[in-house]
Predicted model as a PDB file, atoms N, CA, C, CB and O in Angstrom, pLDDT in the B-factor column:
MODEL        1                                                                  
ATOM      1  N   UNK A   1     -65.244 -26.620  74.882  1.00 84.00           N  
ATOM      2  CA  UNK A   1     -64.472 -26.388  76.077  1.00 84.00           C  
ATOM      3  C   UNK A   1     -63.823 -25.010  75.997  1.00 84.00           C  
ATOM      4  CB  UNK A   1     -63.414 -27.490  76.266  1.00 84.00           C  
ATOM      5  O   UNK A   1     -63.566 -24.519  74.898  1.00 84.00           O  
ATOM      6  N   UNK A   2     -63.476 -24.196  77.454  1.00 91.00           N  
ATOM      7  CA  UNK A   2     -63.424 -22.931  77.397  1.00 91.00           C  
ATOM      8  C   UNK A   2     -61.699 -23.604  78.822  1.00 91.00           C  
ATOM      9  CB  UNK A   2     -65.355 -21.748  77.887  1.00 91.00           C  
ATOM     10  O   UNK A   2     -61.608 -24.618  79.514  1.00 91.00           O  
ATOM     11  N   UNK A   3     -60.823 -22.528  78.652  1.00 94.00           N  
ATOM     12  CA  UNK A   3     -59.833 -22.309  79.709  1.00 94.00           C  
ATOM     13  C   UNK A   3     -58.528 -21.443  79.044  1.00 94.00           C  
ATOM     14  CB  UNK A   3     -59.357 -23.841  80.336  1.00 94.00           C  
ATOM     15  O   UNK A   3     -58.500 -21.009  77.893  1.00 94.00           O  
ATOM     16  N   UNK A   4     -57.562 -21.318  79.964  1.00 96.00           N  
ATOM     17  CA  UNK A   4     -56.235 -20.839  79.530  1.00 96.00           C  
ATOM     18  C   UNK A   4     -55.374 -21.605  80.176  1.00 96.00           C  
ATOM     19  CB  UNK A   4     -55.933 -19.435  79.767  1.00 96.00           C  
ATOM     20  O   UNK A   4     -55.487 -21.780  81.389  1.00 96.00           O  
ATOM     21  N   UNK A   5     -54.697 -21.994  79.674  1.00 97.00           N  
ATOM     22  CA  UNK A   5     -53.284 -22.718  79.890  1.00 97.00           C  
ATOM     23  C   UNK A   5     -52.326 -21.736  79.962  1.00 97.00           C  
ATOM     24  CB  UNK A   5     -52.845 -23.721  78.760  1.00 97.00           C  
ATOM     25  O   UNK A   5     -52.513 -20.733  79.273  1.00 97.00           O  
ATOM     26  N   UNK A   6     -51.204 -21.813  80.738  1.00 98.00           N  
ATOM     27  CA  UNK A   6     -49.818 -21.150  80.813  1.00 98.00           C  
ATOM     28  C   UNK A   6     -48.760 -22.579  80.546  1.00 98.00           C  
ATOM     29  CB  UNK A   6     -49.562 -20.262  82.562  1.00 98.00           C  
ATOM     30  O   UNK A   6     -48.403 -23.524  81.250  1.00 98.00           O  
ATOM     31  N   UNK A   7     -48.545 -22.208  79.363  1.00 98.00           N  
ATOM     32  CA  UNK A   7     -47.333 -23.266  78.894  1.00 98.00           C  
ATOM     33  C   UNK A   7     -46.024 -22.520  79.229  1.00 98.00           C  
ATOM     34  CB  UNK A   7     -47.349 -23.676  77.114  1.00 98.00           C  
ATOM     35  O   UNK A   7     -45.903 -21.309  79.045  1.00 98.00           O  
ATOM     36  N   UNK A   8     -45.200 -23.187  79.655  1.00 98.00           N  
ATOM     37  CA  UNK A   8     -43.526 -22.447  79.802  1.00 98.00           C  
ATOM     38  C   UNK A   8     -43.297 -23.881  79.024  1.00 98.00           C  
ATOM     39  CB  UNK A   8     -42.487 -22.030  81.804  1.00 98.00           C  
ATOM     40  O   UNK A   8     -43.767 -25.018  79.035  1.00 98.00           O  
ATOM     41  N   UNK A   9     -42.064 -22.958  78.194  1.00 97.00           N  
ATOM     42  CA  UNK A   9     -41.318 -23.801  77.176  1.00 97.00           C  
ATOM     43  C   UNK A   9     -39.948 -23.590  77.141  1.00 97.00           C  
ATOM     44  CB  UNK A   9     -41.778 -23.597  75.852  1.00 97.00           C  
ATOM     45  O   UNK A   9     -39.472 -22.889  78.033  1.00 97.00           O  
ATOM     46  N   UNK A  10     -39.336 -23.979  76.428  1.00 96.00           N  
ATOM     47  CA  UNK A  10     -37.483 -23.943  75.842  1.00 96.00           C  
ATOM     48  C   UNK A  10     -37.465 -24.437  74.632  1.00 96.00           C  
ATOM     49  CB  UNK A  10     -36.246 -24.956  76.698  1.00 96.00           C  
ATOM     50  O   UNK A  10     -37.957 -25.290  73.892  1.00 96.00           O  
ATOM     51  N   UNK A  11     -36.473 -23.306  74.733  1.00 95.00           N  
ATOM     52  CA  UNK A  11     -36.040 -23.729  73.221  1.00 95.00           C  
ATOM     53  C   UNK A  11     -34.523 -23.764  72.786  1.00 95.00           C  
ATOM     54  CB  UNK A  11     -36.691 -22.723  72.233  1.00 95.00           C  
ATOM     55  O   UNK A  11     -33.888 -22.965  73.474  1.00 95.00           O  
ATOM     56  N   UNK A  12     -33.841 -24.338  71.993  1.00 94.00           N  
ATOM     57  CA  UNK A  12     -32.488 -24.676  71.576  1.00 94.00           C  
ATOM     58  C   UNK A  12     -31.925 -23.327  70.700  1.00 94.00           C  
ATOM     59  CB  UNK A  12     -32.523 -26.152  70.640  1.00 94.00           C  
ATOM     60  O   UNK A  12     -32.836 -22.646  70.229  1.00 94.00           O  
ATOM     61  N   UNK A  13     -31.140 -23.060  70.542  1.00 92.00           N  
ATOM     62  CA  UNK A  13     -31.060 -22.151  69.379  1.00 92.00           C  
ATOM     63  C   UNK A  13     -31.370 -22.691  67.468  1.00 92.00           C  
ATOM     64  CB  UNK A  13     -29.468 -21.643  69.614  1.00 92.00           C  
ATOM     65  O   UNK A  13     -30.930 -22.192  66.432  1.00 92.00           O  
ATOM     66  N   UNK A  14     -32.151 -23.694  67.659  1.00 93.00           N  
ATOM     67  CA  UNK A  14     -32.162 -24.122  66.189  1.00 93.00           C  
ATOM     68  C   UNK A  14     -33.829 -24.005  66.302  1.00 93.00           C  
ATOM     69  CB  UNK A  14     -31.341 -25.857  65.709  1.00 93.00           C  
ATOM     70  O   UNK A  14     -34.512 -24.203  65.297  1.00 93.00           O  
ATOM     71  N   UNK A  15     -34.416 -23.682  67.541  1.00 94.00           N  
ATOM     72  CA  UNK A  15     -36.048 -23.407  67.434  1.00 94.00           C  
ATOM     73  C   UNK A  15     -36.673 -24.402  67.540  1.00 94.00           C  
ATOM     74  CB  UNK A  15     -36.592 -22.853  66.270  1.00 94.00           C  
ATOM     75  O   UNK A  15     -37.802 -24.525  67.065  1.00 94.00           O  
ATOM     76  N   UNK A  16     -35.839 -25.635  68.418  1.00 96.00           N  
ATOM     77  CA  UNK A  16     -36.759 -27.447  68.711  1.00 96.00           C  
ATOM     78  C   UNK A  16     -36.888 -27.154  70.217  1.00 96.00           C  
ATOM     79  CB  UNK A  16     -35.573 -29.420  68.356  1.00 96.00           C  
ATOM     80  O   UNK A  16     -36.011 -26.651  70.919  1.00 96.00           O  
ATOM     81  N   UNK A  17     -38.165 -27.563  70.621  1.00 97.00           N  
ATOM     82  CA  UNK A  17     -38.779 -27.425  72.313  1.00 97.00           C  
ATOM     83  C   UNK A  17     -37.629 -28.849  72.922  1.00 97.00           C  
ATOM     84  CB  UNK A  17     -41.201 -27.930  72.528  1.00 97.00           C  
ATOM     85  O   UNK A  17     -37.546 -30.012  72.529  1.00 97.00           O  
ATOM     86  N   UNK A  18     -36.917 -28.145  73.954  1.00 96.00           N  
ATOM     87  CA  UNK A  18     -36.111 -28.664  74.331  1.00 96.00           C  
ATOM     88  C   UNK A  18     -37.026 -29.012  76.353  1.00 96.00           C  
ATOM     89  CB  UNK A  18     -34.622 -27.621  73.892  1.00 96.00           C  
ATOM     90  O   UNK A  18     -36.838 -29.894  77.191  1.00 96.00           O  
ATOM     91  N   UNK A  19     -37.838 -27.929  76.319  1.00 97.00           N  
ATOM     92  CA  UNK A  19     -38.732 -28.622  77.471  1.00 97.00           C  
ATOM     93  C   UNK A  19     -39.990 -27.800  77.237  1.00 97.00           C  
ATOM     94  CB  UNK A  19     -38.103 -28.494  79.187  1.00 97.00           C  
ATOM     95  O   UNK A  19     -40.259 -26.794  76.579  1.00 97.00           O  
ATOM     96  N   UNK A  20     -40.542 -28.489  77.903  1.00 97.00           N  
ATOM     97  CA  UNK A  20     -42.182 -28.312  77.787  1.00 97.00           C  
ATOM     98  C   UNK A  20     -43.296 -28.442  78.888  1.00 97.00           C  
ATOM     99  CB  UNK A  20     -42.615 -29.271  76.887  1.00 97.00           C  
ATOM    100  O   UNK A  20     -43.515 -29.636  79.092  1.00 97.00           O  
ATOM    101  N   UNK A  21     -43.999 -27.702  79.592  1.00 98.00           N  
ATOM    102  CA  UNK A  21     -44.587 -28.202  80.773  1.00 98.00           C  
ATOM    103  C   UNK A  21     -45.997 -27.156  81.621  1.00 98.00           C  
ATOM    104  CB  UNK A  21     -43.191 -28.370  81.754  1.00 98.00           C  
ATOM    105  O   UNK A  21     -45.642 -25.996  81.830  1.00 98.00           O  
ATOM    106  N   UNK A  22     -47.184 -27.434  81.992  1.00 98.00           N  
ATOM    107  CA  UNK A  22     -47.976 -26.882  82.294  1.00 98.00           C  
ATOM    108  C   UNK A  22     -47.715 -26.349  83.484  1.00 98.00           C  
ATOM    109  CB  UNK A  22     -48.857 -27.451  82.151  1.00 98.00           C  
ATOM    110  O   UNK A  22     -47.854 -26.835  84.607  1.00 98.00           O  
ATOM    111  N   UNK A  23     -47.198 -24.971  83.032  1.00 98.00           N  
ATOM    112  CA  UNK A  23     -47.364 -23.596  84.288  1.00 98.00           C  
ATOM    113  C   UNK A  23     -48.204 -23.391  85.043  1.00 98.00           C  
ATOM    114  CB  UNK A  23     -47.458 -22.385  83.941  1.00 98.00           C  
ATOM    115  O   UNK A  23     -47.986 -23.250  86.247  1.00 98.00           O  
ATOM    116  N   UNK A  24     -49.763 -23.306  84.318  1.00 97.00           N  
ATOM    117  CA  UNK A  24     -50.932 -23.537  85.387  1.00 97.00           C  
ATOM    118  C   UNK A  24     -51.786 -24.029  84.482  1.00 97.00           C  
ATOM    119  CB  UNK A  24     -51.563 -22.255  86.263  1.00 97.00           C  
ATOM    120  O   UNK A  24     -51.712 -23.771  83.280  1.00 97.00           O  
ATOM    121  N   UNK A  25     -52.647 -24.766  85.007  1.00 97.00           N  
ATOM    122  CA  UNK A  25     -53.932 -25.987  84.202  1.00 97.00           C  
ATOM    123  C   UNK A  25     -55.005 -24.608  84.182  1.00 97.00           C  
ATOM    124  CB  UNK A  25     -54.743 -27.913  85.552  1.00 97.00           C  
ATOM    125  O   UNK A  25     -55.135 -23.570  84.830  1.00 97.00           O  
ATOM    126  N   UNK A  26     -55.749 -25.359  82.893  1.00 96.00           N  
ATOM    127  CA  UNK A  26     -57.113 -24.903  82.579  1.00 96.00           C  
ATOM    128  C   UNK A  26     -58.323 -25.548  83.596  1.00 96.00           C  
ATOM    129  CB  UNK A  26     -57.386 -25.326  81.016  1.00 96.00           C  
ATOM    130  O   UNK A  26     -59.550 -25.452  83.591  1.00 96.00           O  
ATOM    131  N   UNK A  27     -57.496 -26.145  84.336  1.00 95.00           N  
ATOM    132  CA  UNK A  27     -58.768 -27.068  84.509  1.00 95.00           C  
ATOM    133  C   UNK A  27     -59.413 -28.146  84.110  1.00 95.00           C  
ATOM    134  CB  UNK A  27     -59.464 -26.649  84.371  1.00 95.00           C  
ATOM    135  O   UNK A  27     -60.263 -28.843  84.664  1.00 95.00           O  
ATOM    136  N   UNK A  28     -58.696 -28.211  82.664  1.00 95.00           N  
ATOM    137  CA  UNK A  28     -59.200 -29.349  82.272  1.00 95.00           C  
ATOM    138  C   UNK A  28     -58.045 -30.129  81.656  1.00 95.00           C  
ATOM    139  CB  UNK A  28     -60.341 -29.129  81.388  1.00 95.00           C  
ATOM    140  O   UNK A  28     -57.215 -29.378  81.144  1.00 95.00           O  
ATOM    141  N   UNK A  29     -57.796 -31.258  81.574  1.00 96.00           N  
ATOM    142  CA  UNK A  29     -57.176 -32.242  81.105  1.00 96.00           C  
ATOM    143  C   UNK A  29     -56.876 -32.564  79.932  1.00 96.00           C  
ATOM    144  CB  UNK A  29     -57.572 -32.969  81.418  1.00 96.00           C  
ATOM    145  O   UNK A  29     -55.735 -32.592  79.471  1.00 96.00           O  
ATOM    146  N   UNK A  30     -57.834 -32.817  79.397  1.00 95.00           N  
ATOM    147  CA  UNK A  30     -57.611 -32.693  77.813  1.00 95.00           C  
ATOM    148  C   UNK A  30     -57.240 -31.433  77.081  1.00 95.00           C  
ATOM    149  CB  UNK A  30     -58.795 -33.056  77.171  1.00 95.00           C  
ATOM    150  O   UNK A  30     -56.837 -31.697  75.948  1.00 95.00           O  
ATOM    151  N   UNK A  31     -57.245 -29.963  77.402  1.00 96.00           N  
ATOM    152  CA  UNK A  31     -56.916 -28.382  76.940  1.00 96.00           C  
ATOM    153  C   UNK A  31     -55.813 -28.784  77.787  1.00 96.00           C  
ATOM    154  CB  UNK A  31     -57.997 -26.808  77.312  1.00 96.00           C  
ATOM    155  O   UNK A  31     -55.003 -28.515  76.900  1.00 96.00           O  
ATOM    156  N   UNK A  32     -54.983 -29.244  78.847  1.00 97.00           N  
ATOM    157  CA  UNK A  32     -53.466 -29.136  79.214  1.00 97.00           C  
ATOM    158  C   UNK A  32     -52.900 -29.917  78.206  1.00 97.00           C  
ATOM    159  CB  UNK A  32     -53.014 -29.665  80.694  1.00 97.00           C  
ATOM    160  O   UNK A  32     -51.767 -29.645  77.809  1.00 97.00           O  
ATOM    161  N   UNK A  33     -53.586 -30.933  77.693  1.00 96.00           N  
ATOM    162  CA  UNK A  33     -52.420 -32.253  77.104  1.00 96.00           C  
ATOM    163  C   UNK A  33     -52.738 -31.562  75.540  1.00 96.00           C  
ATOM    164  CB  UNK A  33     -53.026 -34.548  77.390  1.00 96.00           C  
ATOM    165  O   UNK A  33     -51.893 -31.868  74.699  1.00 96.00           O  
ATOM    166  N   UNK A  34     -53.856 -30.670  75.064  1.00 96.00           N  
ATOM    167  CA  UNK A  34     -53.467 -30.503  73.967  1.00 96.00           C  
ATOM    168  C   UNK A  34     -52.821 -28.920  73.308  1.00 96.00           C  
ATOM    169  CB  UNK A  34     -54.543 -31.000  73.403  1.00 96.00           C  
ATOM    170  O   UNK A  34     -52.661 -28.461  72.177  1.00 96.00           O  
ATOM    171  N   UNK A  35     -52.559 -28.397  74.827  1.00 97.00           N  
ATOM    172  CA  UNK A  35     -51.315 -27.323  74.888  1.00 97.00           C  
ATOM    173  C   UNK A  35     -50.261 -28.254  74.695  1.00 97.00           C  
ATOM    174  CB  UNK A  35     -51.091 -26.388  76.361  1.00 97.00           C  
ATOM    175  O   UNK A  35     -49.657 -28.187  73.625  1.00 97.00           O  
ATOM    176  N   UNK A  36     -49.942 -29.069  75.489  1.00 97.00           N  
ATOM    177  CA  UNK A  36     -48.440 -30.065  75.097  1.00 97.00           C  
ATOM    178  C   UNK A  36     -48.278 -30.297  73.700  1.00 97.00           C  
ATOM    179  CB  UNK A  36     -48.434 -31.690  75.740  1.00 97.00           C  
ATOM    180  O   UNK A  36     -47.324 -29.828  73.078  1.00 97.00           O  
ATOM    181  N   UNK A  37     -48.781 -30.696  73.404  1.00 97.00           N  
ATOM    182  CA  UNK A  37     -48.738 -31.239  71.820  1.00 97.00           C  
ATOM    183  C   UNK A  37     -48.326 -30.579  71.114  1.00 97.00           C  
ATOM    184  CB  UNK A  37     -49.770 -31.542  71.155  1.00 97.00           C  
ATOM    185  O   UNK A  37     -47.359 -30.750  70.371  1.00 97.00           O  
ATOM    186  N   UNK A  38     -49.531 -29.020  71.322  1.00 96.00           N  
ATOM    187  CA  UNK A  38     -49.472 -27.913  70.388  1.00 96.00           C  
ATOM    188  C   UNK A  38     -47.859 -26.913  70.183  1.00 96.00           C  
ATOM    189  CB  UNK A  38     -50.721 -26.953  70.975  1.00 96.00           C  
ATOM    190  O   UNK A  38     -47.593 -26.104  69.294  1.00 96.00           O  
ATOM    191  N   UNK A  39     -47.304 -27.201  70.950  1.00 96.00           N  
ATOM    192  CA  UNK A  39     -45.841 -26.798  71.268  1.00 96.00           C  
ATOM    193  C   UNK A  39     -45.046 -27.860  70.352  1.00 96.00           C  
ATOM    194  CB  UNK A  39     -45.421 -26.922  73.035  1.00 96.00           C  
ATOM    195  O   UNK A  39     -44.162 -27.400  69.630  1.00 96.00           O  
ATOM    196  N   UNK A  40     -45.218 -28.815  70.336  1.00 95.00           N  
ATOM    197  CA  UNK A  40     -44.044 -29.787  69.755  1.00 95.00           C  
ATOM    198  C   UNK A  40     -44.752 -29.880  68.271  1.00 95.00           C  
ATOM    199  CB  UNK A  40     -43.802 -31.543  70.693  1.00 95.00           C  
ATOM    200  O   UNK A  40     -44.183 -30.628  67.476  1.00 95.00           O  
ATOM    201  N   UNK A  41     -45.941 -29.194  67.815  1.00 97.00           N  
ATOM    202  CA  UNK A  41     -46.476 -29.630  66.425  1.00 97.00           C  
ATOM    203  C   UNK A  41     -45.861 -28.243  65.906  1.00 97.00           C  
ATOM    204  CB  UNK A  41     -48.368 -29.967  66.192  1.00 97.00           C  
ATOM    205  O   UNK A  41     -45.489 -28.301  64.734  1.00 97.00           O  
ATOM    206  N   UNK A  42     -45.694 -27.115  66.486  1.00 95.00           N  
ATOM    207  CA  UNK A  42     -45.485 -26.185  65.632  1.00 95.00           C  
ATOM    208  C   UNK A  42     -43.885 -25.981  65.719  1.00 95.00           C  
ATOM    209  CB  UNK A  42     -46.379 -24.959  65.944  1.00 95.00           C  
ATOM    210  O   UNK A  42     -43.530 -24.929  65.187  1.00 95.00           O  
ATOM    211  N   UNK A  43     -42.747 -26.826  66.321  1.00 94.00           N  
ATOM    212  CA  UNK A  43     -41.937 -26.356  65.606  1.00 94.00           C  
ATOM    213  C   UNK A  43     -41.321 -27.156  64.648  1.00 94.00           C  
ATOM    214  CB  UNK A  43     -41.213 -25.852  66.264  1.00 94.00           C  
ATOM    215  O   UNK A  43     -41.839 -28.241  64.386  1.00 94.00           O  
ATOM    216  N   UNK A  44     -39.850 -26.648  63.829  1.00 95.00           N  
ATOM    217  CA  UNK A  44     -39.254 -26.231  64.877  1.00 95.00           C  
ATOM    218  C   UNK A  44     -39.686 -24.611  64.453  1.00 95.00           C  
ATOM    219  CB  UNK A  44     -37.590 -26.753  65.033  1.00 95.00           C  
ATOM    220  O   UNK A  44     -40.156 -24.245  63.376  1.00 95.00           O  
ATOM    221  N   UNK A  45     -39.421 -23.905  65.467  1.00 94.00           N  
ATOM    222  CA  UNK A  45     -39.800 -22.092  65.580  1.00 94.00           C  
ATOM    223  C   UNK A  45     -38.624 -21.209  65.436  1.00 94.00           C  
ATOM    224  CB  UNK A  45     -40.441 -21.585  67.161  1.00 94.00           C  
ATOM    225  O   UNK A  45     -37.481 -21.301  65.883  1.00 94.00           O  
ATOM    226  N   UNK A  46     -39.178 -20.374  64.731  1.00 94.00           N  
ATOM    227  CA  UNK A  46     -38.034 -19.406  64.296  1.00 94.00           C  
ATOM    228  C   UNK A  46     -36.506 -19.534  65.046  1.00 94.00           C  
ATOM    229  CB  UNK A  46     -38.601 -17.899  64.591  1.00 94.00           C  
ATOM    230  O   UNK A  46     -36.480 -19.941  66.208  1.00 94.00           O  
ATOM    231  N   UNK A  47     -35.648 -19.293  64.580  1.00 91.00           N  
ATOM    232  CA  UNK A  47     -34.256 -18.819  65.228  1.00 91.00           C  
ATOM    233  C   UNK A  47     -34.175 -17.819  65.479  1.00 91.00           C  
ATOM    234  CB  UNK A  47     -33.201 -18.918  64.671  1.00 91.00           C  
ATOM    235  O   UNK A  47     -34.608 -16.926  64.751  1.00 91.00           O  
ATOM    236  N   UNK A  48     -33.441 -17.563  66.885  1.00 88.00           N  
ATOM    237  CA  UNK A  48     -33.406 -16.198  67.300  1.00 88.00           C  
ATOM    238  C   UNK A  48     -32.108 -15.455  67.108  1.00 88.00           C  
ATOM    239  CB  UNK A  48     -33.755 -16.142  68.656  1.00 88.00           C  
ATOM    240  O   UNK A  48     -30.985 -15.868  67.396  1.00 88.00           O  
ATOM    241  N   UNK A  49     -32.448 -14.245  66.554  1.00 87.00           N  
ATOM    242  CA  UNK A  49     -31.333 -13.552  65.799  1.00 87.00           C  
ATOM    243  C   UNK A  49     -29.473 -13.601  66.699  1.00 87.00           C  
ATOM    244  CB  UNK A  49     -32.048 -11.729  65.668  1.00 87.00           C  
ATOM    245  O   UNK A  49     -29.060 -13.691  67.856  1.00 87.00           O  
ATOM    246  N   UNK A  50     -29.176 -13.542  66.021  1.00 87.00           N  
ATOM    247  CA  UNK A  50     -27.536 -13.886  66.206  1.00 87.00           C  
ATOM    248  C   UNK A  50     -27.216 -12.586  67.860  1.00 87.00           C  
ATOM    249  CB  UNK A  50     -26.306 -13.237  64.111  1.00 87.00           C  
ATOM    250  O   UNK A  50     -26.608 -12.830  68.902  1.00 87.00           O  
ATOM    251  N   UNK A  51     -27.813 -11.505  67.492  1.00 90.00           N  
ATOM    252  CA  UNK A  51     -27.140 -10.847  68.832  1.00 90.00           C  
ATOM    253  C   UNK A  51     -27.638 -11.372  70.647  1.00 90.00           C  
ATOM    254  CB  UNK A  51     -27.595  -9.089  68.627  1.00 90.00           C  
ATOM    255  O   UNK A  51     -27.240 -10.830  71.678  1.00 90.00           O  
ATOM    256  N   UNK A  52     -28.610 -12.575  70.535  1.00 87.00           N  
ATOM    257  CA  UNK A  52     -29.130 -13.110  71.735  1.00 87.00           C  
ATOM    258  C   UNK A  52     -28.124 -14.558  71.751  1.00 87.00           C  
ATOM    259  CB  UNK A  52     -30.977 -13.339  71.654  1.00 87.00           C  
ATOM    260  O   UNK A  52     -28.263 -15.615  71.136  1.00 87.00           O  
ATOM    261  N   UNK A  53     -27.202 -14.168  72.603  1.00 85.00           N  
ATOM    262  CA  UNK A  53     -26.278 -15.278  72.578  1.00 85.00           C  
ATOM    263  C   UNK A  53     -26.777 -17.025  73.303  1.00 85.00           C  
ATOM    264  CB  UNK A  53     -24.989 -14.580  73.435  1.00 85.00           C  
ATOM    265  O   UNK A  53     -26.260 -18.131  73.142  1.00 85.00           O  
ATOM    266  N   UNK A  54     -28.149 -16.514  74.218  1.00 88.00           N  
ATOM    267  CA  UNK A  54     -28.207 -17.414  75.011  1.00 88.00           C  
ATOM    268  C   UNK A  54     -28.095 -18.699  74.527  1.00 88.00           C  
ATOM    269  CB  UNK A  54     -29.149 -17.266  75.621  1.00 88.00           C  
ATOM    270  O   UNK A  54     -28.299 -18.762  73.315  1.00 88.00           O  
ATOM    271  N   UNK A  55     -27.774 -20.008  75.204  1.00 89.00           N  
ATOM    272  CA  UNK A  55     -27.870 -21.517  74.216  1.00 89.00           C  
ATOM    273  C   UNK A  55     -29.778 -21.624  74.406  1.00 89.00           C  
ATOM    274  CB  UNK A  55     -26.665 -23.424  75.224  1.00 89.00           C  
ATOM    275  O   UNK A  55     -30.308 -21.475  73.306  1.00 89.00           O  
ATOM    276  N   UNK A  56     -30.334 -21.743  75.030  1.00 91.00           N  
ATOM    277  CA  UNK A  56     -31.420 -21.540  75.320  1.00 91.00           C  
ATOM    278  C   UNK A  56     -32.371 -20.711  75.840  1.00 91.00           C  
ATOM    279  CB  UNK A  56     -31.444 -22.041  75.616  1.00 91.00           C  
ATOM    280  O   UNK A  56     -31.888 -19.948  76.676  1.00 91.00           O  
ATOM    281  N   UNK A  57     -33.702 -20.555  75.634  1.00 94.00           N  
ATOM    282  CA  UNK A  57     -34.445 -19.338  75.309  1.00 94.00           C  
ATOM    283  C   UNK A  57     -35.908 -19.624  76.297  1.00 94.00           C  
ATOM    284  CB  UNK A  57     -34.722 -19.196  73.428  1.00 94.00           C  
ATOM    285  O   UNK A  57     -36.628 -20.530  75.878  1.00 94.00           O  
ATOM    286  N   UNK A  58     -36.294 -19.011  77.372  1.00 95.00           N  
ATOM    287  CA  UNK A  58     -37.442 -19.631  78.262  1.00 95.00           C  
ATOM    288  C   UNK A  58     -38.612 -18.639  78.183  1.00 95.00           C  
ATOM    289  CB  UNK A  58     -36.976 -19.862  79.896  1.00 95.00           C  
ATOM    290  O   UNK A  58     -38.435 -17.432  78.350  1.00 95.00           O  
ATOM    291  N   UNK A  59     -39.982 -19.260  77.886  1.00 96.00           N  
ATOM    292  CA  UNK A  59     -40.771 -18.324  77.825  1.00 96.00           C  
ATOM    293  C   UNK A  59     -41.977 -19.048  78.834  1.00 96.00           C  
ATOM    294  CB  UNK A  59     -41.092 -17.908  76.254  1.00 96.00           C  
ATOM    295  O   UNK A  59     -41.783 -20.043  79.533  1.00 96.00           O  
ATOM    296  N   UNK A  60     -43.189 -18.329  78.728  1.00 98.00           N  
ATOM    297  CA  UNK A  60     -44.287 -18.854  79.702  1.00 98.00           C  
ATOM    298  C   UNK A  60     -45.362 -17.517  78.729  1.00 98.00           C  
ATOM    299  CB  UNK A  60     -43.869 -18.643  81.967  1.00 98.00           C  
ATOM    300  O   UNK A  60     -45.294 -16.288  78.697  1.00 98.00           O  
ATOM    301  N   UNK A  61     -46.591 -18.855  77.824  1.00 97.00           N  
ATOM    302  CA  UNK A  61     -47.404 -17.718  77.598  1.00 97.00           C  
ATOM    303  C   UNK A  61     -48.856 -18.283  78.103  1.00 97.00           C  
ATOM    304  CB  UNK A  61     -47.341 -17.196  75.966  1.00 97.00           C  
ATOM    305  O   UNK A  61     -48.942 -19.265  78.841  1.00 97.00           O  
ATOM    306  N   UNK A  62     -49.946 -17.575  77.637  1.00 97.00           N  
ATOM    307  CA  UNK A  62     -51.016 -18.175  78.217  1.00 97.00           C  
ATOM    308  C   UNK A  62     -51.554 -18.875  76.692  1.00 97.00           C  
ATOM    309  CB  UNK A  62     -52.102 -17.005  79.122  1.00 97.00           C  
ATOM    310  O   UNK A  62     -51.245 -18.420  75.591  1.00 97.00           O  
ATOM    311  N   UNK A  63     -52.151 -19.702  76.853  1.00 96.00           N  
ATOM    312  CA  UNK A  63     -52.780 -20.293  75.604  1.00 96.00           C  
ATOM    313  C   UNK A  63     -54.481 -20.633  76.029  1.00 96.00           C  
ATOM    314  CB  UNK A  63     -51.825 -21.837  75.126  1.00 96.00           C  
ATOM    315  O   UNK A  63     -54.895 -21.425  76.876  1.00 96.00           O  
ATOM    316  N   UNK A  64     -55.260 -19.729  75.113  1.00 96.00           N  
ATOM    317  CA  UNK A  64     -56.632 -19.229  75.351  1.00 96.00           C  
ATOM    318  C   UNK A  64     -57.268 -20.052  74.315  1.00 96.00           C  
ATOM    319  CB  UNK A  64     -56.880 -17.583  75.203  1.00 96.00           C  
ATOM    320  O   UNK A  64     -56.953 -20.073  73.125  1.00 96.00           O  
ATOM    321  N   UNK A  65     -58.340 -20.831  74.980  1.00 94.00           N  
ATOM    322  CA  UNK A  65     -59.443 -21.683  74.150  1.00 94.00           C  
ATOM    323  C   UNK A  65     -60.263 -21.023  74.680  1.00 94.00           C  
ATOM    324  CB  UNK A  65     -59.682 -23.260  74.221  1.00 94.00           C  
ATOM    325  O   UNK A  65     -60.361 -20.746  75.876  1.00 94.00           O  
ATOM    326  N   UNK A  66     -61.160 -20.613  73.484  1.00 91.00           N  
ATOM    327  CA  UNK A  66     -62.645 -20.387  73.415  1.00 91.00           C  
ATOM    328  C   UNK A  66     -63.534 -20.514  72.615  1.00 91.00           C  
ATOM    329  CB  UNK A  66     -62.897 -19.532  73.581  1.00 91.00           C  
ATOM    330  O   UNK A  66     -63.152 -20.274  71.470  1.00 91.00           O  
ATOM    331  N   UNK A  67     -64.893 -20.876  72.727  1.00 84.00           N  
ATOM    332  CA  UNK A  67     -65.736 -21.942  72.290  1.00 84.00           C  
ATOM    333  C   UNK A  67     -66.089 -20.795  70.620  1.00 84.00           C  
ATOM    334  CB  UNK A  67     -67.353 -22.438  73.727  1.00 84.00           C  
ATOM    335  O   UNK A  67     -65.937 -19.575  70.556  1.00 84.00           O  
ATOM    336  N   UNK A  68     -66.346 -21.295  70.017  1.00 81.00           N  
ATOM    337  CA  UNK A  68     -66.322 -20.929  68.410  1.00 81.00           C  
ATOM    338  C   UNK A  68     -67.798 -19.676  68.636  1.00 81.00           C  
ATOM    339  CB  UNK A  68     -66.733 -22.777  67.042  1.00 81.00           C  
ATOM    340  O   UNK A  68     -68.837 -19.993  69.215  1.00 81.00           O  
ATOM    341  N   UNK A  69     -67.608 -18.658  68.194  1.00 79.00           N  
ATOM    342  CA  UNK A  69     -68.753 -18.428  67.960  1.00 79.00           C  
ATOM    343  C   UNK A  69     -69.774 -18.280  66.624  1.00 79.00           C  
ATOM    344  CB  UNK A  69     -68.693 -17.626  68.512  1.00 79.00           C  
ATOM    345  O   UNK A  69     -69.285 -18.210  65.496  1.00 79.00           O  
ATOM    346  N   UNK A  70     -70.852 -18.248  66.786  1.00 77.00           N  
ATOM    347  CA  UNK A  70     -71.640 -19.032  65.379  1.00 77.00           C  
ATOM    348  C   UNK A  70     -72.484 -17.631  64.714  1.00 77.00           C  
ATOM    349  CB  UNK A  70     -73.084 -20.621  65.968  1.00 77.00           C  
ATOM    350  O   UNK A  70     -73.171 -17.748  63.700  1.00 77.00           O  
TER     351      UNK A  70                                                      
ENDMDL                                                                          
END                                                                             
């Protein structure tokens, strides 16, 4: 399977996904639900340095599957 996902996320200041949610679909179903996942398996994620006061931190990236090449 081939697509890009746009995940927008949050985060706490301790680096735990405090929300999580498909910005725009690949198209496919199974590459959206295993962008979801893939967000809550990798943290918790760095802390962000002391001079970014915010309590929470919002991003939106694209997340690119493509088929292996041999």
């Amino acid at each position: 399977m081939q697509g890009v996902t746009r995940l927008a996320f949050r985060l706490d200041r301790r680096g735990h996904v405090v929300m999580s949610r498909i910005a725009q679909s690949s198209g496919s179903a199974t590459l959206d639900q295993e962008t979801l996942a893939l967000v809550h398996r990798a943290q918790p994620f760095p802390t962000p340095p002391a001079d970014i006061s915010d309590d929470q931190l919002s991003f939106v990236v694209p997340i690119r599957y493509a088929a292996a090449r041999r």
